[in-house]
N, C-alpha and C positions, 0 to 999 in steps of 0.2 A: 504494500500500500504506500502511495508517493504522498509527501508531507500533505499537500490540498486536502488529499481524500483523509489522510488522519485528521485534520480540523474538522473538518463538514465532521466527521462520526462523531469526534469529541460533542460539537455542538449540538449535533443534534438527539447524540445521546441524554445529553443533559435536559434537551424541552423535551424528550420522547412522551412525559408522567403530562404534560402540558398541550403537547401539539392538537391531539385531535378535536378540543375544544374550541380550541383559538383558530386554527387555520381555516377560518372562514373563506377566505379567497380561495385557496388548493382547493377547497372540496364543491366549488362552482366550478373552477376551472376543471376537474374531472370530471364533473355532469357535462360539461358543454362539450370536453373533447370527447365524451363518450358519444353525445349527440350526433358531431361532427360525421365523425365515422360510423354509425348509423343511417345519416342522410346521404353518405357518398357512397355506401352499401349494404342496402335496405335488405338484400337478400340473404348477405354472406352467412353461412350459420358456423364458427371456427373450433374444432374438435381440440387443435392444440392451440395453445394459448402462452403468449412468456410475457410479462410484464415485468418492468424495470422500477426503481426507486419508488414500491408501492406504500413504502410511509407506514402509515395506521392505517390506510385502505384504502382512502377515499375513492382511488377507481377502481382497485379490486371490487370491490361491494356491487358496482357499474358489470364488470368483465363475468361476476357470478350469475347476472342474470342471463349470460350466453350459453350456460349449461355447458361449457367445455370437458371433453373425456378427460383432459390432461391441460391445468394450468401450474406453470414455472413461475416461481414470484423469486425476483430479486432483490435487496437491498446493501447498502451499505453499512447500517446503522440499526434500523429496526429489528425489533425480536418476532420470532412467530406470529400470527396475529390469531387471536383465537378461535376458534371453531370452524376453520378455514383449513380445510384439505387440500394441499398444494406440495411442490415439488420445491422444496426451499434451497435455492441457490446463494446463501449470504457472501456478500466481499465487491469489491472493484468492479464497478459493470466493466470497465474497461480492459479488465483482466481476467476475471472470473469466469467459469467453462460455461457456454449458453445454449441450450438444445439446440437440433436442425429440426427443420423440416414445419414450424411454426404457420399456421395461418393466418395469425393476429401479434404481433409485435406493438406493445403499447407502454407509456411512459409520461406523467402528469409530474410536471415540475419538478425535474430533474436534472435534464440536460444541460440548466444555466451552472450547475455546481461542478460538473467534471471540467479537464484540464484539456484535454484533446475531445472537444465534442466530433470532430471527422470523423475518429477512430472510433467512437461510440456507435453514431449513426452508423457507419459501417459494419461495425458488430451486428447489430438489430437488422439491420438489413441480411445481413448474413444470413441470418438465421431461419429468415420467413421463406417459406417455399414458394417456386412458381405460382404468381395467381391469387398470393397472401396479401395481408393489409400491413401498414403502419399508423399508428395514429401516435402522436409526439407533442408534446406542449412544454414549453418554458416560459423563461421572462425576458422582456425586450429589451434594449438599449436605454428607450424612454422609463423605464420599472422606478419604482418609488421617486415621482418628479418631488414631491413637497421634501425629501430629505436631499436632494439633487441642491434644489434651489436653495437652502442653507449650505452649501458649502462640505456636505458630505460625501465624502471618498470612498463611503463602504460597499463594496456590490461584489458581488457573484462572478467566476471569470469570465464567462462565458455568455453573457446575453446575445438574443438572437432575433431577429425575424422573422416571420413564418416563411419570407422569402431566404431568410439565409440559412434556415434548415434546408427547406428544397435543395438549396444549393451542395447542400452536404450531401444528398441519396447518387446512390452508385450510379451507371448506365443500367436499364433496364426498368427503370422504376417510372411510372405515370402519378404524376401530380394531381391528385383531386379537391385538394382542399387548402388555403393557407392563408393566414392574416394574423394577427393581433387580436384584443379585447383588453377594455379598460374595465377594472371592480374597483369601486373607490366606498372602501371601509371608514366609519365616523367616530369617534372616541370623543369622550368628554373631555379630554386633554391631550398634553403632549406626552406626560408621565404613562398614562394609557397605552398611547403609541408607542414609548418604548417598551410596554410591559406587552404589547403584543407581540414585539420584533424578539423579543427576549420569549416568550413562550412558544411560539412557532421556531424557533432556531435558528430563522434568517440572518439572524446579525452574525453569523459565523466568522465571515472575513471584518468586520466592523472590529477598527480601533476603541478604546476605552475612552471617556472624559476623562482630562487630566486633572482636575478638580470638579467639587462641590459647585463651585462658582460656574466654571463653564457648563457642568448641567444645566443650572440654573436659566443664564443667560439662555443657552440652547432652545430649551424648553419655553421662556416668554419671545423668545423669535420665531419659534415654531407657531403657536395659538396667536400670533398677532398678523404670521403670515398669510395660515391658512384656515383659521377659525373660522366660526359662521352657525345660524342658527342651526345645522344641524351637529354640531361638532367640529372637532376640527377633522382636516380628512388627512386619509395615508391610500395612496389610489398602485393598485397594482396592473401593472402592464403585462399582461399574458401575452405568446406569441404560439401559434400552432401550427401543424403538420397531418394532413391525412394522404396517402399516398398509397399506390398498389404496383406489387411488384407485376413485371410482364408473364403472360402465363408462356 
């Protein structure tokens, strides 16, 4: 495991007790990319199944209503998830052995944490058979503007585009889906908003305040920037990917 991937784990080891509560955004963004890839194939019915960085579930819960004979769930960081019959492959998506012969390859905000997202998509693609699906979601460039416009440095390596995923699929793959989506979550404060960043795991790569003080200031820049009757906001830029390999 290369140092990246040991932070992400650390981090998100520590919100694991936290994540599925808070991560309101992820688990929209895996109803919509489940949707995605439902509308661009309404018929497909997938026997084998691998999903990648499935978290606490949010799209496995999605991928279980497809009755697969055989789903592979991967993670980094995550433990078992309970009462979920699956083939647990834990470790490096980058590195870690991944079935062949897949007919759904799927993956809900993941791909912005690894270090070589090419060699990722590459793997995932690998793995699906003639004639199989992908469906891919992460975070875009523009991801968390209201911590942007204060002057924060902290972000994920890898953000992407739904365009600049496509960009990453092998020869042989047909694009059917790709763009972006904005979720703009409200907290009564700015303290909120770090304790959401802090319970989801995101702030992974995020430096520390160096004092009491600069929280402080942080925090009445943040609510004075972006406050408003309904809260103040923290808005997530999701980018996605549905694609089929050629039969």
């Amino acid at each position: 495991m290369n140092a990246l991937a040991g932070r992400v784990a650390r981090s998100f080891a520590r919100g694991m007790r936290t994540y599925d509560g808070a991560a309101l955004a992820q688990r929209q963004i895996a109803a919509r990319l489940f949707a995605a890839y439902r509308r661009a194939a309404p018929g497909h019915r997938p026997e084998r199944v691998l999903e990648a960085g499935y978290g606490s579930g949010h799209l496995t819960r999605q991928l279980l209503g497809l009755r697969p004979a055989r789903l592979w769930l991967n993670d980094l960081a995550a433990p078992e998830l309970p009462g979920v019959a699956a083939e647990y492959r834990p470790g490096d998506v980058a590195e870690v052995a991944l079935p062949e012969g897949v007919e759904l390859a799927a993956s809900a905000s993941m791909i912005q944490w690894v270090e070589d997202p090419a060699r990722v998509v590459g793997r995932l693609c690998d793995a699906v058979a003639p004639g199989g699906w992908l469906a891919l979601s992460g975070f875009a460039p523009g991801h968390f503007p209201e911590l942007r416009a204060l002057g924060s440095r902290a972000a994920a390596p890898s953000y992407l585009t739904g365009a600049g995923m496509a960009a990453l699929l092998p020869p042989g793959w047909r694009v059917r889906g790709a763009g972006e989506w904005r979720i703009a979550l409200h907290f009564p404060g700015a303290l909120e908003v770090l304790r959401h960043l802090r319970a989801t795991g995101v702030n992974g790569c995020a430096g520390q305040f160096r004092s009491p003080g600069a929280l402080r200031d942080f925090m009445a820049r943040y609510e004075a920037r972006h406050g408003g009757a309904r809260g103040v906001a923290l808005t997530y830029v999701a980018s996605w990917l549905v694609a089929e390999r050629c039969a």
